[in-house]
Structure formats: structure tokens, C-alpha cells
C-alpha positions as CSV (number, residue, x, y, z in Angstrom):
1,X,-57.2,-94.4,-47.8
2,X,-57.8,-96.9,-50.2
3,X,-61.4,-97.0,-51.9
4,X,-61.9,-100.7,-50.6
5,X,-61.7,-99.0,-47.2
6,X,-63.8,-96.0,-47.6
7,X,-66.3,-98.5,-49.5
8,X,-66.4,-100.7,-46.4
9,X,-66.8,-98.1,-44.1
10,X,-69.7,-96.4,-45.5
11,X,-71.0,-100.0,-45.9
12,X,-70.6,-100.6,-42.1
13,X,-72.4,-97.1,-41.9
14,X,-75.3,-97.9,-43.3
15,X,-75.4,-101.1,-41.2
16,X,-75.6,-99.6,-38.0
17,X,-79.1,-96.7,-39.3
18,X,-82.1,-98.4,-39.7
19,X,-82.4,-96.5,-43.3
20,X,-80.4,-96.5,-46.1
21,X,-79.3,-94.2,-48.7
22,X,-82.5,-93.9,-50.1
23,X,-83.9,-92.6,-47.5
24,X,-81.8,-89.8,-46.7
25,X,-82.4,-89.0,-51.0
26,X,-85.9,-89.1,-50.3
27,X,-85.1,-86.8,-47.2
28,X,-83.5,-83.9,-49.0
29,X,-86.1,-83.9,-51.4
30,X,-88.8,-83.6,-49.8
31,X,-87.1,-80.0,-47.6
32,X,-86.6,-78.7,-51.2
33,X,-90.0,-79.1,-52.3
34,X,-91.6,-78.1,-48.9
35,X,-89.8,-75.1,-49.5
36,X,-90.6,-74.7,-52.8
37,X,-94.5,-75.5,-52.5
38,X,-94.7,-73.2,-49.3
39,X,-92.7,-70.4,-51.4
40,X,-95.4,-70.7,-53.9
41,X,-98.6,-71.1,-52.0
42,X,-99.7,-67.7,-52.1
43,X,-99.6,-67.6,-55.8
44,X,-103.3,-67.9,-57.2
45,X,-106.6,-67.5,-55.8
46,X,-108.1,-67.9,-52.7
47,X,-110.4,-71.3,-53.5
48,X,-107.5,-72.9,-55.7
49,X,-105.1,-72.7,-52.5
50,X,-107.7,-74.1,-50.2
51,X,-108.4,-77.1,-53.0
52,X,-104.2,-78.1,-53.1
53,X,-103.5,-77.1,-49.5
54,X,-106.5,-79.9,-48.8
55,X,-105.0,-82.3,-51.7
56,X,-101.6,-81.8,-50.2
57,X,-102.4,-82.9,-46.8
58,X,-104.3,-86.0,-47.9
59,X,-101.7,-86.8,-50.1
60,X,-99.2,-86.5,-47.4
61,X,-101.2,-88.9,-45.0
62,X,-101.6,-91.4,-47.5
63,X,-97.5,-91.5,-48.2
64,X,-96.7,-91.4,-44.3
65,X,-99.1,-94.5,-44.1
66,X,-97.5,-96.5,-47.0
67,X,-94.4,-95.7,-45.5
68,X,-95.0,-96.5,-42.2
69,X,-97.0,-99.5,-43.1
70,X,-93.5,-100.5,-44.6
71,X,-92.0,-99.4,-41.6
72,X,-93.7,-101.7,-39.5
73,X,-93.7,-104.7,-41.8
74,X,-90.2,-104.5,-41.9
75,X,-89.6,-104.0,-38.4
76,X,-91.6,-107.0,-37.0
77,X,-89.9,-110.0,-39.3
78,X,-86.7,-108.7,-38.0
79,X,-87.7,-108.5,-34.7
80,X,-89.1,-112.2,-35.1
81,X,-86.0,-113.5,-36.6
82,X,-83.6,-111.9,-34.2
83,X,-85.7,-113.5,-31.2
84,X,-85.7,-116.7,-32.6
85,X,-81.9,-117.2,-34.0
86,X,-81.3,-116.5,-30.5
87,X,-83.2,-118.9,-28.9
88,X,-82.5,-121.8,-31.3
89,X,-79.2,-122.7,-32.6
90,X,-81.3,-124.8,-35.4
91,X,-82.8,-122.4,-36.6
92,X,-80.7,-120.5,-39.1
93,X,-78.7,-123.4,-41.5
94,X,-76.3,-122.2,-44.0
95,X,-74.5,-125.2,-46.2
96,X,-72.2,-124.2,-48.9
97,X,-71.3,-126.0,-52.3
98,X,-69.2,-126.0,-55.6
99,X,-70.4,-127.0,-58.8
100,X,-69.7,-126.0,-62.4
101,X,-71.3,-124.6,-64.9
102,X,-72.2,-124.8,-68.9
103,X,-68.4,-123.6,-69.8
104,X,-67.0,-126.0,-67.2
105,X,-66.4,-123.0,-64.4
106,X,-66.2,-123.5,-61.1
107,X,-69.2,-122.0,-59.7
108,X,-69.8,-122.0,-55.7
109,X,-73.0,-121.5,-54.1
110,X,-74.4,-121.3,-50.6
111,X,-77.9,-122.6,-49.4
112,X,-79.9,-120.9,-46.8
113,X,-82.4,-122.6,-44.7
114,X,-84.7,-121.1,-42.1
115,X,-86.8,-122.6,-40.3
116,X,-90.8,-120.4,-40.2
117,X,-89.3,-116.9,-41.7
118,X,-91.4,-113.9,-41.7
119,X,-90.7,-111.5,-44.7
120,X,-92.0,-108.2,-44.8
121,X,-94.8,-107.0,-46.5
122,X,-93.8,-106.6,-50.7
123,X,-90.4,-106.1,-48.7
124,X,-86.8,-108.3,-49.0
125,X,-84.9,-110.0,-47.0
126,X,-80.9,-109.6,-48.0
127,X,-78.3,-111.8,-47.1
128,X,-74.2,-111.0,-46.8
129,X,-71.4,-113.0,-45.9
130,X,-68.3,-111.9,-44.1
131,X,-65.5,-114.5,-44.7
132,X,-62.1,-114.6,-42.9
133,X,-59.6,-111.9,-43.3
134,X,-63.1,-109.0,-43.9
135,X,-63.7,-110.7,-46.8
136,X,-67.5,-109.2,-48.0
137,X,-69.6,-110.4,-50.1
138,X,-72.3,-108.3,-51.9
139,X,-76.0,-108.6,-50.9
140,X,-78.0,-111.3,-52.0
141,X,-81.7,-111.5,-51.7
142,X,-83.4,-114.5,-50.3
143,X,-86.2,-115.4,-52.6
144,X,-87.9,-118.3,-52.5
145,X,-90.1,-120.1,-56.0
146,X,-93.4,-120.1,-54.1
147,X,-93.8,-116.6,-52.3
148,X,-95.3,-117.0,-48.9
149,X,-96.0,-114.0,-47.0
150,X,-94.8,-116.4,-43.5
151,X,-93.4,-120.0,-44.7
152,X,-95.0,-122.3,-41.9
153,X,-92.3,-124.8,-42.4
154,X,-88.7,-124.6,-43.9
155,X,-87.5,-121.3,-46.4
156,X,-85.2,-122.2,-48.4
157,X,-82.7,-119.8,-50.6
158,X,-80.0,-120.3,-52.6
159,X,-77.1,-117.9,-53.6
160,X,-74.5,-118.5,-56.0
161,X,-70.9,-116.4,-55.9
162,X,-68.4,-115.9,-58.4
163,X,-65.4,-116.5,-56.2
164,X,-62.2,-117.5,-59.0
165,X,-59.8,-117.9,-55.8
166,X,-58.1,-120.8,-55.0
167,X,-58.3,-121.1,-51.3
168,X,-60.0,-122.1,-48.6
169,X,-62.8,-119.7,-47.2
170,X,-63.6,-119.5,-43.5
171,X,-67.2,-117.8,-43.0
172,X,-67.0,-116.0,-39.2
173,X,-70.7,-114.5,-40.1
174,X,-73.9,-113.5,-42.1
175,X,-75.5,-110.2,-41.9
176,X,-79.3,-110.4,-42.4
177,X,-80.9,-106.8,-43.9
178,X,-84.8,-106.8,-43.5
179,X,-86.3,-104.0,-45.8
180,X,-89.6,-102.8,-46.8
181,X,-90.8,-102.4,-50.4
182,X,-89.2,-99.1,-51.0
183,X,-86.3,-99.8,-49.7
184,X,-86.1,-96.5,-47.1
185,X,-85.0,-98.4,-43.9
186,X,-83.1,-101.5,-43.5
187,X,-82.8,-103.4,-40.2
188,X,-79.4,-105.7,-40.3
189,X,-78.8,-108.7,-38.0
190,X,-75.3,-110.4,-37.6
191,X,-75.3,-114.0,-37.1
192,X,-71.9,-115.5,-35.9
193,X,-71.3,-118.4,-38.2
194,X,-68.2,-120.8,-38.4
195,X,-68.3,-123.0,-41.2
196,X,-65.9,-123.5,-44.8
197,X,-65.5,-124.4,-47.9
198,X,-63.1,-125.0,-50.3
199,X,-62.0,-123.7,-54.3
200,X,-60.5,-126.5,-55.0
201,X,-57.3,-126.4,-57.9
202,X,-57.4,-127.5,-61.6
203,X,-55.2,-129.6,-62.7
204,X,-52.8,-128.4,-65.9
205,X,-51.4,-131.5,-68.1
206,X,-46.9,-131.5,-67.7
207,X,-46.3,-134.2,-69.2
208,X,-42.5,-133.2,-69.9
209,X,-41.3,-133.5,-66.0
210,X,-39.8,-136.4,-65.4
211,X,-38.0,-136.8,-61.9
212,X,-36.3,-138.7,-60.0
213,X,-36.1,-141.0,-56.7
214,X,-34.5,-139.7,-53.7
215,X,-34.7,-142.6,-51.7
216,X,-33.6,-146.4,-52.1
217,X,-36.5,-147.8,-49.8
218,X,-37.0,-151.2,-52.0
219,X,-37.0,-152.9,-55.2
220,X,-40.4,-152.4,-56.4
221,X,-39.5,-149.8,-59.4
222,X,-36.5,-149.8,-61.7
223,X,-35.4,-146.4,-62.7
224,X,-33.8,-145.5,-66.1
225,X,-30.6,-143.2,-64.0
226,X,-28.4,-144.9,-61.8
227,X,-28.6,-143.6,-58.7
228,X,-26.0,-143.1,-55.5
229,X,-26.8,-145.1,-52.4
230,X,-25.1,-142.7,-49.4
231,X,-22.4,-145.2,-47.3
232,X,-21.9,-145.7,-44.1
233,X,-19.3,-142.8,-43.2
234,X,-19.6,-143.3,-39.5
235,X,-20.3,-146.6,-39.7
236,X,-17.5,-149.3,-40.1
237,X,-17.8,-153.6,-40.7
238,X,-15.2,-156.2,-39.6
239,X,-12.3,-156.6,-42.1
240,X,-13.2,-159.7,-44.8
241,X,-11.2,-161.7,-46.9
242,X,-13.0,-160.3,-50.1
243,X,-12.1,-157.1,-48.8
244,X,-9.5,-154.8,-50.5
245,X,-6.6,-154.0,-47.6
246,X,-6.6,-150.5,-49.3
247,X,-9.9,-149.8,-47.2
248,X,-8.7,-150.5,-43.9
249,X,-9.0,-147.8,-41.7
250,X,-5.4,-147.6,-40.4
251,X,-5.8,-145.3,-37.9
252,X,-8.6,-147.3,-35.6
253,X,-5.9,-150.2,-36.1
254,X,-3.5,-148.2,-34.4
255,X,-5.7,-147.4,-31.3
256,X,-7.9,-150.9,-31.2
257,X,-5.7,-153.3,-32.8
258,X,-8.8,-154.3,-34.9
259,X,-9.0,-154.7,-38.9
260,X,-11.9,-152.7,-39.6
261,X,-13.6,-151.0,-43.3
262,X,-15.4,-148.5,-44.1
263,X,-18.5,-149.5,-45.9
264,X,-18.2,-147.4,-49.4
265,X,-20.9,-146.0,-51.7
266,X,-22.7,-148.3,-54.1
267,X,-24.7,-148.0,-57.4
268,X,-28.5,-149.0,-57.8
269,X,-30.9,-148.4,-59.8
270,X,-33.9,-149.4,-58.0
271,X,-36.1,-147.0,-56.0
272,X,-39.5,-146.2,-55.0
273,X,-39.7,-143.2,-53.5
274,X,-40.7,-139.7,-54.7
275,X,-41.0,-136.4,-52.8
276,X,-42.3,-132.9,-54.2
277,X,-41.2,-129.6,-52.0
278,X,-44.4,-126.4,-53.2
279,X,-42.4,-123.5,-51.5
280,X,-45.2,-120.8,-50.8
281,X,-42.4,-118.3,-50.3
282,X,-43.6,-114.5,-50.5
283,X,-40.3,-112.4,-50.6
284,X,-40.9,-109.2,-49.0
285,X,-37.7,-107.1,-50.3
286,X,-39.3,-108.0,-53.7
287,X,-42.8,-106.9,-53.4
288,X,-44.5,-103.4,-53.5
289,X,-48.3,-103.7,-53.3
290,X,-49.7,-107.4,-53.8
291,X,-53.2,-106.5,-52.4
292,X,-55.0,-106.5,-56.3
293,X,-52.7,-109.2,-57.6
294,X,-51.5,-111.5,-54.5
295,X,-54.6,-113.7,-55.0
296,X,-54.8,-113.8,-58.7
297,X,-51.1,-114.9,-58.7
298,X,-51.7,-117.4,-55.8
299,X,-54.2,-119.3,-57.6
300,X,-52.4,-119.6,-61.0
301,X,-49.7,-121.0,-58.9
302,X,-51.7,-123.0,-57.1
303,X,-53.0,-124.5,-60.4
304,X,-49.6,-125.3,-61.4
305,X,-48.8,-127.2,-58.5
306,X,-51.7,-129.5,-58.4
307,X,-51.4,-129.9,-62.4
308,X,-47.5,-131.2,-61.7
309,X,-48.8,-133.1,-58.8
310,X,-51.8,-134.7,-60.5
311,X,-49.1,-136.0,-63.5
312,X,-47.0,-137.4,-61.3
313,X,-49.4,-138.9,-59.1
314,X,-52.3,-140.0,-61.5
315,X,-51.0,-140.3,-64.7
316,X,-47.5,-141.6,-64.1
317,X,-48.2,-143.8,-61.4
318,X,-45.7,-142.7,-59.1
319,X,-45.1,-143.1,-55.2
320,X,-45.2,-139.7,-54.5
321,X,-45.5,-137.2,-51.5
322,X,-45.8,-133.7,-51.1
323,X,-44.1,-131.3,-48.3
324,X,-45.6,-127.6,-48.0
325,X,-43.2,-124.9,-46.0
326,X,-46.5,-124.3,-43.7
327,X,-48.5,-126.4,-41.3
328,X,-52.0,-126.7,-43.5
329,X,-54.7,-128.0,-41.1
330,X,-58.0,-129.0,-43.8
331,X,-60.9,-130.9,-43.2
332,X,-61.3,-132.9,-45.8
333,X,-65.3,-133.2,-46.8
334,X,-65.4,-135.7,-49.7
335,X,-63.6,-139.2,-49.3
336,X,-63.6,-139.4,-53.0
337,X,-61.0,-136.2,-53.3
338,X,-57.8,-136.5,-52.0
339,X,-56.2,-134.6,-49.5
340,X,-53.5,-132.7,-51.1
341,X,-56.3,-130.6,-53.1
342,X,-57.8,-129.7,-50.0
343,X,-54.0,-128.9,-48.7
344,X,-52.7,-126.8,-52.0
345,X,-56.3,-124.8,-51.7
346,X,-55.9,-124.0,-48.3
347,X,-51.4,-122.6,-48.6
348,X,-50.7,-119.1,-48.0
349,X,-48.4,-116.8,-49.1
350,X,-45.6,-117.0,-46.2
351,X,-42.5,-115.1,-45.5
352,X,-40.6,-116.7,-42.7
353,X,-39.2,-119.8,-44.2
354,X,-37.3,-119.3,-47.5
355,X,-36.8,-122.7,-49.6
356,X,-32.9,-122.7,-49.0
357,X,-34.0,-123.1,-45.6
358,X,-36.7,-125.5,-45.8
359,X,-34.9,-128.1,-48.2
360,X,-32.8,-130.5,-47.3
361,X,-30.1,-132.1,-49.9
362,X,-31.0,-135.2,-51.2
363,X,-34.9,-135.7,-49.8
364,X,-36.8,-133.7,-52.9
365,X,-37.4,-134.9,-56.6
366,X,-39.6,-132.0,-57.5
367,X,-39.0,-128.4,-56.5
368,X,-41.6,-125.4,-57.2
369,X,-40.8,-122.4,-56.6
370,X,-43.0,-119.1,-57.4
371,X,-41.4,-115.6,-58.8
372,X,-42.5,-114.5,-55.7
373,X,-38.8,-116.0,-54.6
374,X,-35.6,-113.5,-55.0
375,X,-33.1,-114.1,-57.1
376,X,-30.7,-114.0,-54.4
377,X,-33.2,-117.1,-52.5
378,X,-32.4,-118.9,-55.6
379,X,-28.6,-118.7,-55.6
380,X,-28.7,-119.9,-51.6
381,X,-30.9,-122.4,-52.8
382,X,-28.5,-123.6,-55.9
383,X,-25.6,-124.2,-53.0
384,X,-27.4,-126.7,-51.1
385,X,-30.0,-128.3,-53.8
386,X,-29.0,-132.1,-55.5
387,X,-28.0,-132.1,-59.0
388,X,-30.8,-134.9,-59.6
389,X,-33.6,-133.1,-58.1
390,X,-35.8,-131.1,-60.9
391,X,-36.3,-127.5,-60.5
392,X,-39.6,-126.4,-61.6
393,X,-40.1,-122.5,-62.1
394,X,-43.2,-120.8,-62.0
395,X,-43.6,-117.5,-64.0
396,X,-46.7,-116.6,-62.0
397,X,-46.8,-113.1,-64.2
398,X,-48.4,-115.4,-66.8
399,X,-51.6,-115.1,-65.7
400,X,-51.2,-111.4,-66.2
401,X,-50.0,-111.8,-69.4
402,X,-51.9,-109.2,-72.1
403,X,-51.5,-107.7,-75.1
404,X,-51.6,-103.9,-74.6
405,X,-54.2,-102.9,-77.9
406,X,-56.5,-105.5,-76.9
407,X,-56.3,-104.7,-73.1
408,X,-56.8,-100.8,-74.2
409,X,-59.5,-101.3,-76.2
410,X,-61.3,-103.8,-73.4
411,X,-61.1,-101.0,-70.7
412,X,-61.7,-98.3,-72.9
413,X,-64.8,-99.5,-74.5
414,X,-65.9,-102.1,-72.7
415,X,-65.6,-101.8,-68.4
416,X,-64.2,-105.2,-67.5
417,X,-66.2,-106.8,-64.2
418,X,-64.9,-105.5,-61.2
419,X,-62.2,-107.7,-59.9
420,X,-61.9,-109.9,-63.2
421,X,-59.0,-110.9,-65.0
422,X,-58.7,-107.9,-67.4
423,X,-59.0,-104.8,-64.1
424,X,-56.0,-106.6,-63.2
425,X,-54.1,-106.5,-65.8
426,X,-54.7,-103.6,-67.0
427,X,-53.9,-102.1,-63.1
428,X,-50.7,-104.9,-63.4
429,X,-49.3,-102.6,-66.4
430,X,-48.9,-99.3,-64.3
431,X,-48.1,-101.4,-61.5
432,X,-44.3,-100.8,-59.8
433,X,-44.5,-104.4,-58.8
434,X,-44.3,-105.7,-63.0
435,X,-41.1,-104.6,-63.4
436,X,-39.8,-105.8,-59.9
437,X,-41.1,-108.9,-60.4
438,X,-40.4,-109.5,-64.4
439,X,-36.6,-108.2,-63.5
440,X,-36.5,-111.0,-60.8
441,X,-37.8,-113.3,-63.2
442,X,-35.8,-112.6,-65.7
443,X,-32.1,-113.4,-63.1
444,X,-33.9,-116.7,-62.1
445,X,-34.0,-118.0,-65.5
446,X,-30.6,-116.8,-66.4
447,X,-29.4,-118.6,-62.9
448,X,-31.3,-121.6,-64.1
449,X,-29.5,-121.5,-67.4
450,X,-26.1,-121.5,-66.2
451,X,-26.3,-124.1,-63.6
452,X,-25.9,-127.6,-64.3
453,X,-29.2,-128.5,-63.2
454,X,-32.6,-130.3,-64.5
455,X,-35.2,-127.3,-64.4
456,X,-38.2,-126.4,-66.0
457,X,-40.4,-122.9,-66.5
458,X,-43.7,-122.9,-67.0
């Protein structure tokens, strides 16, 4: 069992008890030391045992009334809240946001508003999110700048994350943790949310990719490569007097008795149209485990692709589309962003629909493709793909890049943050999936190399 799993599971655990680890600490204890202090209690004389033994008890009632004054703090808010979130659907908001920080990070953040919350006495009240796919988050306490032992109006809370992910996270729900001030019981709530928000890409500057127009729509741009318009090979026109008897087609002659050509393939070197093809293909054959890196290398992909796209779109001015190999439903929630950064945060990893499959000769100008495709993918690919369509490769072990003293001496004196950069690559170096994917790598740049085709890596 993987220690995500058993951490979950002792998590859900602990969700289910109304006390928490502490307790049961607190527990143990206190059996030792009744043991102990009863073992003991004969020791001395008479009056000194009656003077403890009377100490003892009052000390005793005192900590079972702090505690059960906690006890019952804690108990009535939650009983309170749970009443009231189910009575009104108003009553529990949350809105979430992205922002960035001093160093220019993206930085995303969720803001809790309730409407007349109760908080326990000296207590807490924690707050966790479960995203899509049982996605946790950690808990985060709801603290407000002006403590109020019951806000008559609105609470408000704000809790900021360090999600790095490019994608497109689905909230299903939001466990509420009422506590007391020492933290021995814990009363959880789970509130059925369905909301989202989106880590949207960063555009990377190419400024070396320079493709090509696949389609002759119009006259409106004048390439620099003369392109070939497809003729009509089904299609025929009435023989003309400008036309060269060499192109007659003889053989519908001999069944019609009518002079007809076959309208040939011309040269021109205005076009208009421009069409990029991401493929989000996940080869299975190739991969081992993908759990610790899958994300990591989805988002450095996803980077790439927006930062090609962005070029192409912004900076060079062209008309240009872009096809994904998934259906990508997004709800767009700022007018001033456009929608393919909504679309590229939201792709998946897929594995039904390989790009030799998906592409179709002669509609793309740009074609990304991840190392996640096999070099055998590629070769299928290279039999179908148009020699004027550029081929742009995406080593996505970059991100995973390191230099093995500086990575050793990062773990070994200095514990990277759980799930940062550094843990994974140092996990990436005794990984079985490097050299997998680094051999694959290596045959699709070697295929690149000896086809005649216009292809970049980055």
C-alpha cells in the first residue's frame, strides 16, 4: 500500500471519532500515571496521603471541567452549523481565486463566507477541501481579523494554496472540523460543494517556429513558400481552346463522346489559414509509475504549448486555431482571457487516440507531441504527416532535469517541501520510468533527424 493511501486512510479515520490523536495520547497517559500514582500511594505517611489524595481529586475535577467545558463548546457550533447549512443553501459560500505573488508566482486562494458562525470557545474551526479525482487538501483554519466569539453578520476567511498544477480543479466538497482549545475532539462536517477553478498556463517565448499555411482560403496573407493547391482529381471541366489536348481524358471520350480535362494542380502563394494539433497522448507500453511525476510533466507540457501558441497567435499575428485529441468542456470565467487557456489547463493525459490517428495529411501547421508518445507512434505518424507541417518535440524530462551533487546535497541537508520540484527529482533519479522514457526520447530525436522534415525540440 502506498503511504498516500495509508495517510488517507488514517485521515478518514480520524474523521469519522469525535477526538483526534491527541486524545487518545492524552488517554494512554493518563492509565500510566494512574497506575503509577496508585502504585505509590502507600508510600509516606498517613496525613501526607490524605493531603494529595484530596489535591488529586480536586485537581482531577478541575481538568474534567476544562475539558468538558471544551467538550461542549465545541459540540454546540457544530451542531449549529450543521443545522443551518442544511436548511439554507446560502448559507455556506466558497469563491475561489488566482493571484500572484512578490516573485511573480501563481498563487490561488479560496474565500470562505458564512453567514452568523459560532466558533467554539478559545477553540478552531478547520477547513479542507476534497477536489476531483480525492484530491486533499491539508487543514486550514478559519480565522477571522476581528475575533468574535459569534459573528452576527457575515465571517469571512481566506485560505491560500500552493497548487503549481496546471489543470483545472473540480471541488466535489469541504469538510468542516470544529475543535476545542486543546484540540482533544474534533467534530467534522462534509458539505457537498460543486464549483472550479482554473491554474491557468505561462506562456514561454519560441520565437524560432515558423510554420506554415495548410489551407488556401483567401488572399489576405502572402506567404514566403509556395505552396500546393490540391486539384480536382474527381472533378473534370469542358475541354477549351487554351487547353493542352495532352489533358484530355481519353477514356470518358470513348464512353460519352465528350472532350473533357482534368483540372491540374496549381501554385500559390497566398494563404490565411493556420492550424496547431497539442496531442495529449499518454502511451501506456511506455510508462511504469506516473503517479509522482504525471502531473509535474503535464504542466511543463502544458506550458510549452500555450508558450507556442501564444507566439503564434499574439506575437506573430497569425490566423490560427488549435485542435486537442479530447473533447475539453471549460467554462470560461473572465472575457478578457481567451479560451484556449482555459482549454490547454483543463487536457488530460489520454490513451485512446494516438496522433497518427488523430491527424489528418495536410490540415496541421504545428504538431506537439509529448515524450509521453512511443517511438514506434512517431514512425506511424512520419508515414502519414506533410512535409510542410512543423514537428515540434517536447522533452518533458526537462523539468526533471538536475545535477546529481546539487540534488544530493539539497535532500541530504536540506528536506525539500513535500511534493516540490526537488522530491521529484530526486525520486525521478531511482525512478524505472527515466530511463524508459529518456531511451524513447532519445529514438524520437534520431527519427526526427533522419527524416526530411521541419521539427523542433524544446
Amino acid at each position: 500500500m502506498k503511504k498516500t493511501q495509508v495517510v488517507r486512510r488514517v485521515s478518514n479515520f480520524f474523521d469519522v471519532i469525535p477526538f483526534t490523536f491527541t486524545a487518545i495520547v492524552l488517554v494512554v497517559v493518563s492509565v500510566f500515571a494512574y497506575f503509577y500514582l496508585t502504585g505509590n500511594y502507600n508510600v509516606g505517611e498517613a496525613s501526607s496521603q490524605a493531603v494529595f489524595a484530596a489535591v488529586a481529586e480536586y485537581l482531577l475535577l478541575f481538568v474534567i471541567a476544562v475539558i468538558l467545558l471544551g467538550f461542549l463548546s465545541a459540540i454546540i457550533a457544530y451542531v449549529i452549523f450543521a443545522v443551518r447549512t442544511k436548511n439554507s443553501k446560502n448559507y455556506l459560500q466558497i469563491l475561489f481565486g488566482i493571484d500572484n505573488d512578490d516573485k511573480n508566482n501563481t498563487v490561488s486562494f479560496a474565500k470562505i463566507k458564512i453567514h452568523k458562525l459560532l466558533l467554539p470557545i478559545f477553540g478552531s474551526v478547520k477547513i479542507r477541501f476534497v477536489f476531483e479525482n480525492n484530491f486533499t487538501t491539508k487543514k486550514y483554519v478559519l480565522s477571522s481579523k476581528k475575533f468574535k466569539l459569534f459573528s452576527t453578520r457575515q465571517f469571512e476567511s481566506e485560505c491560500a494554496f500552493d497548487f503549481s498544477e496546471v489543470q483545472n480543479y473540480v471541488l466535489k466538497s469541504a469538510k468542516f472540523y470544529f475543535e476545542d482549545y486543546f484540540s482533544l475532539f474534533s467534530f467534522s462536517l462534509k458539505c457537498a460543494e460543486n464549483t472550479q477553478f482554473y491554474i491557468l498556463p505561462s506562456a514561454k517565448k519560441y520565437d524560432d517556429i515558423n510554420p506554415n499555411p495548410i489551407t488556401q482560403q483567401n488572399t489576405q496573407i502572402r506567404t514566403s513558400i509556395t505552396k500546393y493547391l490540391p486539384g480536382e482529381y474527381l472533378h473534370f471541366k469542358d475541354f477549351e481552346d487554351s487547353d493542352d489536348v495532352r489533358r484530355v481524358v481519353w477514356k470518358i471520350f470513348a464512353k460519352n463522346k465528350e472532350l473533357v480535362v482534368r483540372v491540374q494542380e496549381i501554385r500559390n502563394n497566398y494563404a490565411s489559414k493556420f492550424v496547431m494539433y497539442a496531442s495529449f497522448f499518454n502511451n501506456k507500453n511506455l510508462l511504469l509509475q506516473t503517479d509522482n511525476f504525471s502531473r509535474a510533466f503535464l504542466t511543463y507540457y502544458k506550458n510549452a504549448v500555450f508558450g507556442i501558441y501564444s507566439d503564434l497567435k499574439k506575437v506573430k499575428k497569425l490566423n490560427l486555431s488549435i485542435k486537442f485529441d479530447q473533447t475539453i468542456n471549460v467554462a470560461s470565467e473572465s472575457d478578457l482571457l481567451p479560451k484556449e487557456m482555459f482549454e490547454i489547463s483543463a487536457a488530460e493525459w489520454q490513451n485512446s487516440l494516438s496522433p497518427h490517428d488523430f491527424y489528418k495529411t495536410g490540415d496541421v501547421s504545428v504538431l506537439c507531441i509529448s515524450s509521453f508518445v512511443s517511438s514506434d507512434d512517431v514512425e506511424k505518424l512520419f508515414g502519414i504527416v506533410n512535409k510542410s507541417s512543423v514537428i515540434v518535440f517536447v522533452k518533458i524530462s526537462n523539468v526533471l532535469k538536475f545535477n546529481i551533487l546539487k540534488l544530493f546535497a539539497k535532500n541530504i541537508f536540506i528536506k525539500p517541501k513535500n511534493g516540490s520540484i526537488d522530491e521529484l527529482r530526486f525520486k525521478f533519479l531511482f525512478s524505472p520510468l527515466r530511463k524508459r522514457l529518456l531511451a524513447n526520447e532519445n529514438k524520437i530525436t534520431e527519427l526526427l533527424n533522419k527524416e526530411d522534415y521541419i521539427f523542433h525540440v524544446i
